[in-house]
FILO-680726 format. One record per residue: residue number from 1; residue in three letters; y, x, z of N, C-alpha, C in turn. Coordinates in Angstrom, 3 decimals, decimal comma, m for minus. Each point is the difference from the previous one (the first is absolute). Layout:
% FILO-680726
<atom num="NUM" residuo="Ala" n_north="Y" n_east="X" n_up="Z" ca_north="Y" ca_east="X" ca_up="Z" c_north="Y" c_east="X" c_up="Z"/>
...
% end
This chain:
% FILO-680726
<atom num="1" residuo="Unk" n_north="m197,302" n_east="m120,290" n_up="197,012" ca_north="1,313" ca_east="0,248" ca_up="m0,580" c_north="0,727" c_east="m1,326" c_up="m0,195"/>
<atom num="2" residuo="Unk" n_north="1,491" n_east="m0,098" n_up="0,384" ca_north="0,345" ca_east="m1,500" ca_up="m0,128" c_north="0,768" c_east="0,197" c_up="m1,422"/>
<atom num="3" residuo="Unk" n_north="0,224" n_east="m1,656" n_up="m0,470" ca_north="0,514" ca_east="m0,102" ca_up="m1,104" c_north="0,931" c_east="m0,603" c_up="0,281"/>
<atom num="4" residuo="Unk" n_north="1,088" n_east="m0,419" n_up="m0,441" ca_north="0,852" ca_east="m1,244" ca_up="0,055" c_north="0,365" c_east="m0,052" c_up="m1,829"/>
<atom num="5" residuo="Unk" n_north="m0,242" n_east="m1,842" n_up="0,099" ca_north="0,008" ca_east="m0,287" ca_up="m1,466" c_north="1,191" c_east="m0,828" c_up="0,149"/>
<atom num="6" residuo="Unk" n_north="1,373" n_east="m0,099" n_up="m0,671" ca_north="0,992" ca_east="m1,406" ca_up="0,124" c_north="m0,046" c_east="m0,231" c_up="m1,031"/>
<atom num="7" residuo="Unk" n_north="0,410" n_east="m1,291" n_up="0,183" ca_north="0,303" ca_east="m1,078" ca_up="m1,262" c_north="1,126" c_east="m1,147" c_up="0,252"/>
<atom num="8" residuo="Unk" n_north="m0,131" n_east="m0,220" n_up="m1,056" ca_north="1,128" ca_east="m1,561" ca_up="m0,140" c_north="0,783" c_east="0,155" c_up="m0,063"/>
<atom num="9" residuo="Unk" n_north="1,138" n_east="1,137" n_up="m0,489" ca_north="1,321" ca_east="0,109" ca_up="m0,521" c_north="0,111" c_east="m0,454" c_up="m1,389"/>
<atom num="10" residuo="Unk" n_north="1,577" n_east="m0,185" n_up="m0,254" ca_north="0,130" ca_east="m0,708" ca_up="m0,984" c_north="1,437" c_east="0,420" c_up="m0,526"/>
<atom num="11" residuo="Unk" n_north="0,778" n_east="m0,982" n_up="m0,941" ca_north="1,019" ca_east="m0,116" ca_up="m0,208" c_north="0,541" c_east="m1,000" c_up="m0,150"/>
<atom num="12" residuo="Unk" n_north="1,140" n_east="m0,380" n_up="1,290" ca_north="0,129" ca_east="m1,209" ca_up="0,809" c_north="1,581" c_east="m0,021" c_up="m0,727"/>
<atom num="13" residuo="Unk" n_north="0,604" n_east="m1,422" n_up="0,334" ca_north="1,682" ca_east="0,222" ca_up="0,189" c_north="0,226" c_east="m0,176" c_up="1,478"/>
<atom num="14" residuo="Unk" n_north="1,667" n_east="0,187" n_up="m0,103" ca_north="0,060" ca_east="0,370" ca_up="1,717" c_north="m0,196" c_east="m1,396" c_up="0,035"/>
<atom num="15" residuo="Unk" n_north="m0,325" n_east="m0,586" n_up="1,440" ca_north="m0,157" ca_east="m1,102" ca_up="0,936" c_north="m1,751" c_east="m0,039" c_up="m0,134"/>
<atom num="16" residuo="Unk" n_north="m0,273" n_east="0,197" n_up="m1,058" ca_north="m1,405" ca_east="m0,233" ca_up="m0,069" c_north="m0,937" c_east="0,602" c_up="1,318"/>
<atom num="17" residuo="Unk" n_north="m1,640" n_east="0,322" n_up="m0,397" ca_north="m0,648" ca_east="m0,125" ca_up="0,964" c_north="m1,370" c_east="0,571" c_up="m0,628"/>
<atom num="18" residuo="Unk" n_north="m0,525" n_east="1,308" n_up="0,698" ca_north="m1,084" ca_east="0,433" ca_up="m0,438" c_north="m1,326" c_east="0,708" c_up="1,584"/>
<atom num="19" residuo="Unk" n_north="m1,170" n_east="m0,211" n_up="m0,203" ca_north="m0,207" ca_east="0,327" ca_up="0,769" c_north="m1,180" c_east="1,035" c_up="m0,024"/>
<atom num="20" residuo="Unk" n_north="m0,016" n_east="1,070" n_up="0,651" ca_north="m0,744" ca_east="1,395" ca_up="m0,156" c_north="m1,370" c_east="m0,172" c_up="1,161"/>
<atom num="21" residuo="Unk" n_north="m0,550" n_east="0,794" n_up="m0,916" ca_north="m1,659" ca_east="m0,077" ca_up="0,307" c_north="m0,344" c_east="1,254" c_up="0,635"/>
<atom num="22" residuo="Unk" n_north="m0,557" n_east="0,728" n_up="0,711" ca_north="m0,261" ca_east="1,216" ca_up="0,328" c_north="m1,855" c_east="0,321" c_up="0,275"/>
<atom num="23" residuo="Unk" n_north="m0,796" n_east="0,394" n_up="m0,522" ca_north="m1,358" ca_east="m0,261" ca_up="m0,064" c_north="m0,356" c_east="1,428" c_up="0,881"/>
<atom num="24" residuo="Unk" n_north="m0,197" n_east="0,128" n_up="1,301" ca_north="m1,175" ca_east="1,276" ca_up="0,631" c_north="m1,211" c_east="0,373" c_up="0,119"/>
<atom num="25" residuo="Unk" n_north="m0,058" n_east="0,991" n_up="m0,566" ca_north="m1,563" ca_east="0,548" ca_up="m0,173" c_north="m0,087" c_east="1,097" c_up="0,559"/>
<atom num="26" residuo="Unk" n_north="m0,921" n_east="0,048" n_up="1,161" ca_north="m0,532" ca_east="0,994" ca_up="1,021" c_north="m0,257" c_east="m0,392" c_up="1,348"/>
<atom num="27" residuo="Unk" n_north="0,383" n_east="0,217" n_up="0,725" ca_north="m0,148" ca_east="m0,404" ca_up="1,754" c_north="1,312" c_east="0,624" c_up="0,673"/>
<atom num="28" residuo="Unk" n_north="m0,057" n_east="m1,104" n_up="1,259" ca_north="1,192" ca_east="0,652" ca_up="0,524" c_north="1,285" c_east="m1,375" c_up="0,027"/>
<atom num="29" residuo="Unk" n_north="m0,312" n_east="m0,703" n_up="m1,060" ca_north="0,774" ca_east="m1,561" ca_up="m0,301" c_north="0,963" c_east="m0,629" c_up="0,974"/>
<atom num="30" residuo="Unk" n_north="m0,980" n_east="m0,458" n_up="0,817" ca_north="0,207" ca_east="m0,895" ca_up="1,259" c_north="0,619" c_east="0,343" c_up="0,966"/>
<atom num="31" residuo="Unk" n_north="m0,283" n_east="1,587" n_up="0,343" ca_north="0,673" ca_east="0,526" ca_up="1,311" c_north="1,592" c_east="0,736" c_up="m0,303"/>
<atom num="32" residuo="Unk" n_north="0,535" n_east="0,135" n_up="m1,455" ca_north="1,148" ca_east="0,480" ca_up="m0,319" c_north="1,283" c_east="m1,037" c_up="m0,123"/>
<atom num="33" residuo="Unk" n_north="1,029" n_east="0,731" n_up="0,219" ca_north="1,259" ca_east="m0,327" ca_up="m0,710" c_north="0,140" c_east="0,152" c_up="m1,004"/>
<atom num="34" residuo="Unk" n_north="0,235" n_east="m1,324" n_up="m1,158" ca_north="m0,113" ca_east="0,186" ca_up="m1,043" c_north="1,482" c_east="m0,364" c_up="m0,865"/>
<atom num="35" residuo="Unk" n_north="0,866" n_east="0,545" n_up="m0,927" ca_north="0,969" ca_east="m0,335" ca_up="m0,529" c_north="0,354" c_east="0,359" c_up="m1,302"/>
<atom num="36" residuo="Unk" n_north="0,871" n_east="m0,896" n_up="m0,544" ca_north="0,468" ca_east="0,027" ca_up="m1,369" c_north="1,472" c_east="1,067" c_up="m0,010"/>
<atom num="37" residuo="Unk" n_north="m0,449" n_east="0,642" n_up="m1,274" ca_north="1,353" ca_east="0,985" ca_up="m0,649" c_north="0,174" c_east="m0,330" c_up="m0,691"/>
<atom num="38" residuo="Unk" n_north="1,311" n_east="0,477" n_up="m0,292" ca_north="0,605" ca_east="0,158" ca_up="m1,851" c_north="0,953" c_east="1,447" c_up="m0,586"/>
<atom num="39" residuo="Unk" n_north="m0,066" n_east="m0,010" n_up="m0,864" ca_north="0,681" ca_east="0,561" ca_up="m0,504" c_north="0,422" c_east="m0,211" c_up="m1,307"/>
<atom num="40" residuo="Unk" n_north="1,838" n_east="0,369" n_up="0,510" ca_north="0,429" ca_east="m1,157" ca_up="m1,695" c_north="0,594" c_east="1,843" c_up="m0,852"/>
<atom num="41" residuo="Unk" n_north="m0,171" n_east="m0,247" n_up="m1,309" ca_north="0,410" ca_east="1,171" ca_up="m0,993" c_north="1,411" c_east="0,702" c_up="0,742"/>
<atom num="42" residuo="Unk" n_north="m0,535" n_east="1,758" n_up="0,445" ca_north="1,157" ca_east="0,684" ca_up="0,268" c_north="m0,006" c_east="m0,323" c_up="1,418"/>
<atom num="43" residuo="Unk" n_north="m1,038" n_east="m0,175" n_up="0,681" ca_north="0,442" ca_east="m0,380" ca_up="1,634" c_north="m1,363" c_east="0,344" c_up="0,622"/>
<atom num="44" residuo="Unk" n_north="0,439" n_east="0,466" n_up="1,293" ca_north="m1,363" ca_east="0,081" ca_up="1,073" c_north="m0,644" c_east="m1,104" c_up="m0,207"/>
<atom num="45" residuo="Unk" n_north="m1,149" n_east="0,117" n_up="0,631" ca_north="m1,142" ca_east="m1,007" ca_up="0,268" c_north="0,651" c_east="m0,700" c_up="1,651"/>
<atom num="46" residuo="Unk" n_north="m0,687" n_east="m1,407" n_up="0,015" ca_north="0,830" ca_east="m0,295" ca_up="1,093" c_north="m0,734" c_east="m0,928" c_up="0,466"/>
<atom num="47" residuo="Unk" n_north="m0,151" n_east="m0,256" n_up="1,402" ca_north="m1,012" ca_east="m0,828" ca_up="0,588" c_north="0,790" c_east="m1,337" c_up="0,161"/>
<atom num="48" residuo="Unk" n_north="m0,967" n_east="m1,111" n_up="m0,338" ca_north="0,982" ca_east="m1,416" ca_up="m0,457" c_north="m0,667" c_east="m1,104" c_up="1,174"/>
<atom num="49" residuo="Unk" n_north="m1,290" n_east="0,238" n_up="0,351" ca_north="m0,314" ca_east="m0,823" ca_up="1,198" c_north="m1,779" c_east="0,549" c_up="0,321"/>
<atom num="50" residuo="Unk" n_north="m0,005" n_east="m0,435" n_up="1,549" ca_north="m1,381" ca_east="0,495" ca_up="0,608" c_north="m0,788" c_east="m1,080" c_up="0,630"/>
<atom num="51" residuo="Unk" n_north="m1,281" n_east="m0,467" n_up="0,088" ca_north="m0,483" ca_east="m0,563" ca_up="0,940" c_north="m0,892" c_east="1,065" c_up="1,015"/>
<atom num="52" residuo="Unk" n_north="m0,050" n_east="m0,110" n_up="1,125" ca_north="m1,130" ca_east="0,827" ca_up="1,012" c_north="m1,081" c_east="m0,709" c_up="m0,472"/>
<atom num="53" residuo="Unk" n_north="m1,090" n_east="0,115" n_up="0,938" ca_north="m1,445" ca_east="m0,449" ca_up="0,251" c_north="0,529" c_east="m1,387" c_up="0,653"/>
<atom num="54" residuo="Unk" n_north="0,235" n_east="m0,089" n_up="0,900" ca_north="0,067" ca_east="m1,605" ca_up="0,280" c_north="1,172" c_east="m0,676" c_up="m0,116"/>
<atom num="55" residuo="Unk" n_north="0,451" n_east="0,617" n_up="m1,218" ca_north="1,306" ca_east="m0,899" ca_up="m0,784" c_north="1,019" c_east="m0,188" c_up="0,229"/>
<atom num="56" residuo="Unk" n_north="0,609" n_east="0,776" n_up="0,495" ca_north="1,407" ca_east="m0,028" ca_up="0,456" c_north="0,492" c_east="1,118" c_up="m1,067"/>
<atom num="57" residuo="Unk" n_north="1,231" n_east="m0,255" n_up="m0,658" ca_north="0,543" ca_east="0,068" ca_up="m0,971" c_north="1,571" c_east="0,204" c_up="0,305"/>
<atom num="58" residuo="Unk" n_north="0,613" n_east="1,384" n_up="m1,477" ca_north="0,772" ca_east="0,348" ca_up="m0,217" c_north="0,656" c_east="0,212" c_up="m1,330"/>
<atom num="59" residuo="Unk" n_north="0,995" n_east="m0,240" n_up="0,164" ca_north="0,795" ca_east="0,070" ca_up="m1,372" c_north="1,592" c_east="1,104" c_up="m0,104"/>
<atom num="60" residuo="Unk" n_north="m0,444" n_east="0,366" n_up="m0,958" ca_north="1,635" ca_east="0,502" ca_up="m0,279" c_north="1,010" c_east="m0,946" c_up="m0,086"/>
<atom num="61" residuo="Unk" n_north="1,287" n_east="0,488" n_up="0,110" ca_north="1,178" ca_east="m1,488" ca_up="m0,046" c_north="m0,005" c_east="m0,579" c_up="m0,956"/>
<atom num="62" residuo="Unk" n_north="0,050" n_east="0,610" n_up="m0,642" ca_north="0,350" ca_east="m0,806" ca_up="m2,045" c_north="m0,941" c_east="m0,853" c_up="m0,055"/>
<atom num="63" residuo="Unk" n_north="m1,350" n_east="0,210" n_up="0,517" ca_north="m0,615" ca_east="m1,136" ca_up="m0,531" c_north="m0,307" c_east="m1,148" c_up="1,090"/>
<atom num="64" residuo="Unk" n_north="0,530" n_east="0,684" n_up="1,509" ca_north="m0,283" ca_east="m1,620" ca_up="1,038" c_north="0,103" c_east="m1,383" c_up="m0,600"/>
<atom num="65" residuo="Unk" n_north="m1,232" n_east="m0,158" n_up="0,091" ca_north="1,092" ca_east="m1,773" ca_up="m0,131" c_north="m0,863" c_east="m0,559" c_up="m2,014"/>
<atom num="66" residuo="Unk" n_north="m0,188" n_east="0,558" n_up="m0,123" ca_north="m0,426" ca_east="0,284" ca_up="m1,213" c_north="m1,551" c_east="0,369" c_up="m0,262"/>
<atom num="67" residuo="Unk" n_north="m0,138" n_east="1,070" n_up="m0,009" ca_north="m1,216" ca_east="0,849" ca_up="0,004" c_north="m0,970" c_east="m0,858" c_up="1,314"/>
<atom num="68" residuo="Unk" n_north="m1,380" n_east="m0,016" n_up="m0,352" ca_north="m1,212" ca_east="m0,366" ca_up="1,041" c_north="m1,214" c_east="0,843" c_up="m0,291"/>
<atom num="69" residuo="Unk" n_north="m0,353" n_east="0,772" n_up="1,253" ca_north="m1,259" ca_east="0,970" ca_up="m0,624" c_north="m0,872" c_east="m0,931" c_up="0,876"/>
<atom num="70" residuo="Unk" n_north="m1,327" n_east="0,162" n_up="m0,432" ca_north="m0,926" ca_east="m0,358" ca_up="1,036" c_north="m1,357" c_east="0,647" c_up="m0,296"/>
<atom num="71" residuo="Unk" n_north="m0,968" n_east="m0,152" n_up="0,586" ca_north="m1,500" ca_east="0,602" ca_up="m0,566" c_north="m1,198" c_east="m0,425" c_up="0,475"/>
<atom num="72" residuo="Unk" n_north="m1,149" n_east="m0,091" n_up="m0,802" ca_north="m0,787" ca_east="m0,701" ca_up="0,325" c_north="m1,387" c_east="1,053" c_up="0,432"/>
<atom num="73" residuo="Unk" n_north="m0,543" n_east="0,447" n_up="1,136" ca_north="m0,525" ca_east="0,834" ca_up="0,404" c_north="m1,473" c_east="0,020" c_up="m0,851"/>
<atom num="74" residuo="Unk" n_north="m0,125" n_east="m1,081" n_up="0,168" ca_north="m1,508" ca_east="m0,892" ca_up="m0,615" c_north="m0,249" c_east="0,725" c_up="m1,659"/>
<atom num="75" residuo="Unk" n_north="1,724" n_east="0,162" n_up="m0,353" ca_north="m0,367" ca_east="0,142" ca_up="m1,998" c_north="0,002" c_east="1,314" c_up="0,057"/>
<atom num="76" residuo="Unk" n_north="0,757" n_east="0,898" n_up="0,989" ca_north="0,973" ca_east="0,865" ca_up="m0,388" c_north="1,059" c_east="0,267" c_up="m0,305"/>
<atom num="77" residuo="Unk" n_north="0,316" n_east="m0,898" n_up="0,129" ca_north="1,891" ca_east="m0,020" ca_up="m1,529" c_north="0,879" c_east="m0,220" c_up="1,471"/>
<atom num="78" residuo="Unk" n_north="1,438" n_east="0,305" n_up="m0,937" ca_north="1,510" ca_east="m0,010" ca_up="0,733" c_north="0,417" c_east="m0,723" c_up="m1,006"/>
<atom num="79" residuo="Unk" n_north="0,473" n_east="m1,165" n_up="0,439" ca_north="1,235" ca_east="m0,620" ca_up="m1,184" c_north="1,350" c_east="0,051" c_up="m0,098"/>
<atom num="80" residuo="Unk" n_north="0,515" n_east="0,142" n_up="m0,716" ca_north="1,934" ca_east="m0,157" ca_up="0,038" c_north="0,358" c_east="m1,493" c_up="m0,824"/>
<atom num="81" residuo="Unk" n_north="0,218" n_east="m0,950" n_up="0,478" ca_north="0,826" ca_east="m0,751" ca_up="0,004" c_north="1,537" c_east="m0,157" c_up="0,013"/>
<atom num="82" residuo="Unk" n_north="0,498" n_east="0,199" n_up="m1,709" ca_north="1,056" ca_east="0,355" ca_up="m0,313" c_north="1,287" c_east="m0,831" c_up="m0,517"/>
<atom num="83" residuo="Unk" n_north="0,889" n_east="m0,735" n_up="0,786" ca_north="0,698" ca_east="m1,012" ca_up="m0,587" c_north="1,322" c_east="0,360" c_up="0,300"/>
<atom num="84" residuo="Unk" n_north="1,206" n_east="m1,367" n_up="m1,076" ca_north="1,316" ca_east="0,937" ca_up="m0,119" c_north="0,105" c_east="1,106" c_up="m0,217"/>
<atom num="85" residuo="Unk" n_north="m0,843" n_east="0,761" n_up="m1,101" ca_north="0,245" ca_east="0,901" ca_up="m0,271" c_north="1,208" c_east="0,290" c_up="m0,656"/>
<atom num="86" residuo="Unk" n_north="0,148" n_east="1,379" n_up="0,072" ca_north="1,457" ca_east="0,187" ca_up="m0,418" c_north="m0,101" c_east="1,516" c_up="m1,062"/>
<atom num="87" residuo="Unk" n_north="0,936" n_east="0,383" n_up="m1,112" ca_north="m0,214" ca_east="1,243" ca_up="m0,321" c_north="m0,206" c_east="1,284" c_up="0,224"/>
<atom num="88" residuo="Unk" n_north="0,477" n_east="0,070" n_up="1,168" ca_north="m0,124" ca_east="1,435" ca_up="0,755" c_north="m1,054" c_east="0,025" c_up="0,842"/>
<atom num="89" residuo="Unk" n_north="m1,248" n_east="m1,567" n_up="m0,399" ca_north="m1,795" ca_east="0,405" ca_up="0,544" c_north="m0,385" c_east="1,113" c_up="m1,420"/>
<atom num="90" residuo="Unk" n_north="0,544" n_east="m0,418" n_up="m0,935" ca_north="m0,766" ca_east="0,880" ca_up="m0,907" c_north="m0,795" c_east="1,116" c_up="0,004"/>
<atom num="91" residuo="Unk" n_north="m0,924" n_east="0,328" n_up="0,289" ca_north="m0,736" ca_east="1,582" ca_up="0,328" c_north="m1,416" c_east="m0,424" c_up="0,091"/>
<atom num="92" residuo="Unk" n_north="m0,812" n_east="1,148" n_up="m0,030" ca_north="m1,424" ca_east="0,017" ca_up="m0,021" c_north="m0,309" c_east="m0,142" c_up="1,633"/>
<atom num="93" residuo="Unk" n_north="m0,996" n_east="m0,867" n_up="m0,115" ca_north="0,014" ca_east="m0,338" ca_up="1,522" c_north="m1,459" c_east="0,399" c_up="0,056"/>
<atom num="94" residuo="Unk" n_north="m0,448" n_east="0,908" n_up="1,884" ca_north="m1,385" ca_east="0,638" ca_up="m0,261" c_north="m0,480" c_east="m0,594" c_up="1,880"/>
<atom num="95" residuo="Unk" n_north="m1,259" n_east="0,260" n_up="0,229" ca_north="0,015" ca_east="m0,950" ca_up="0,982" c_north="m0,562" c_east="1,614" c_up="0,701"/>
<atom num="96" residuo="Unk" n_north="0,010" n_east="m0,091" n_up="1,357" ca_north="m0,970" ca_east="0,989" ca_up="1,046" c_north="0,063" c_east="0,169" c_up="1,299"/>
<atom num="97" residuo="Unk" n_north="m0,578" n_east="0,834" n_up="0,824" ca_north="0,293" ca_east="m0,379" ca_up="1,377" c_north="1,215" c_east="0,223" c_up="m0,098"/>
<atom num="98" residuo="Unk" n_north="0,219" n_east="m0,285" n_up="1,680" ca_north="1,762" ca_east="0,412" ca_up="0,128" c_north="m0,096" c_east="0,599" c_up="1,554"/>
<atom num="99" residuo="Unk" n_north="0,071" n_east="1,395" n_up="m0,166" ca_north="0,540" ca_east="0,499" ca_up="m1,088" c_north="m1,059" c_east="0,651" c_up="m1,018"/>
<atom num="100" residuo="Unk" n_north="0,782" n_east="m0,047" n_up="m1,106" ca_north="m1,198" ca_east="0,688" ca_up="m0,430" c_north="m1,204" c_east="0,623" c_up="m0,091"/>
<atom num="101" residuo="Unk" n_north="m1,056" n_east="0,009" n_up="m0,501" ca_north="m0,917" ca_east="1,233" ca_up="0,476" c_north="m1,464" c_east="0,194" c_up="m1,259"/>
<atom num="102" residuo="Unk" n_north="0,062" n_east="m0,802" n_up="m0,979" ca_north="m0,951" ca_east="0,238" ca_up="m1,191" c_north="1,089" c_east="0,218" c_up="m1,273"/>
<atom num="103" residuo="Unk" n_north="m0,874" n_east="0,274" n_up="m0,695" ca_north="0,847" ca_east="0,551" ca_up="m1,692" c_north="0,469" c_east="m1,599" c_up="m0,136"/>
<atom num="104" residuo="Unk" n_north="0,787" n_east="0,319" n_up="m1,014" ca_north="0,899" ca_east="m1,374" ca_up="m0,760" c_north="m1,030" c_east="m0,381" c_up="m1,268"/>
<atom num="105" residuo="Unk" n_north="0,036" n_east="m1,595" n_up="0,251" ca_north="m0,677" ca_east="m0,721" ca_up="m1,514" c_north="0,991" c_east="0,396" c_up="m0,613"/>
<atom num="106" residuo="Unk" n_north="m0,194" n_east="m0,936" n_up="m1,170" ca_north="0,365" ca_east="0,011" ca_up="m0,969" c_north="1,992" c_east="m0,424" c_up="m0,226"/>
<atom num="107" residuo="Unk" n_north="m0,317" n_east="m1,276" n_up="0,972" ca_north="1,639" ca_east="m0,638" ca_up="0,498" c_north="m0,487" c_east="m1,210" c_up="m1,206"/>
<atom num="108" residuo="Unk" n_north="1,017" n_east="m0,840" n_up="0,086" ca_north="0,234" ca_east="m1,198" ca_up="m0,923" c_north="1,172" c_east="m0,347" c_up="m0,091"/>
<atom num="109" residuo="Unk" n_north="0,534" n_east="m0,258" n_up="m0,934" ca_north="1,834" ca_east="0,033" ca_up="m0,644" c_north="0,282" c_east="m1,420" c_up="0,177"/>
<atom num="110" residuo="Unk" n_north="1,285" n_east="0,140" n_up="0,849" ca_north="0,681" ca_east="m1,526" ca_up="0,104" c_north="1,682" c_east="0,489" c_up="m0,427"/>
<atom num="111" residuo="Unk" n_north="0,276" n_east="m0,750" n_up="m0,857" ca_north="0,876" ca_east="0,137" ca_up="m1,184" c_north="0,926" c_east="m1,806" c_up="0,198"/>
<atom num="112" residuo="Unk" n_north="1,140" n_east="0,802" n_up="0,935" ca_north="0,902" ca_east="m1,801" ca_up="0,410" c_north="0,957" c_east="0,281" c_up="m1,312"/>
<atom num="113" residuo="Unk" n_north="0,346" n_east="m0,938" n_up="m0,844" ca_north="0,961" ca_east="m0,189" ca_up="m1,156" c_north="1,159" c_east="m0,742" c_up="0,749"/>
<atom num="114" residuo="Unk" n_north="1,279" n_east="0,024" n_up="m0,855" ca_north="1,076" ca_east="m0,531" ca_up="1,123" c_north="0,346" c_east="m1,202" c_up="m0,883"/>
% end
């Protein structure tokens, strides 16, 4: 059964800089597309960036340029590397394949102040 555990949200001001942890437990790791969501209060869930298996990577617009996912096959984890943030990152951010395909952790709250 897989898990996904995130961490490392916070409560940043805008420009600041936080960066998200995503911990996998089960099998299956290495050979998926893996990506970060969010969802901010009163809004769909929304896919914010992906890496494949051999790392080639996608982002939504808002955050090009900004946002860096990457992952380390070896730990398990997906990271989000989050800078210039701005208020409208605000939302619970949850990590999983992409597209989807296991239950949702828990998420971890990133909270941009203006």
């Amino acid at each position: 059964q897989v898990q996904l555990v995130e961490s490392g949200g916070g409560l940043v001001q805008a420009g600041g800089s936080l960066r998200l942890s995503c911990v996998f437990s089960g099998s299956g790791f290495s050979s998926r597309t893996m990506g970060w969501y969010r969802q901010a209060p009163g809004k769909q869930r929304e896919f914010v960036a992906g890496v494949t298996a051999s790392g080639i990577r996608n982002y939504l617009d808002s955050v090009r340029g900004r946002f860096t996912i990457s992952r380390d096959n070896a730990k398990n984890t997906v990271n989000l590397q989050m800078n210039s943030l701005k208020p409208e990152d605000t939302a619970v951010y949850y990590c999983n394949a992409a597209p989807m395909m296991w239950a949702w952790g828990q998420g971890t709250q990133v909270t941009v102040s203006s």
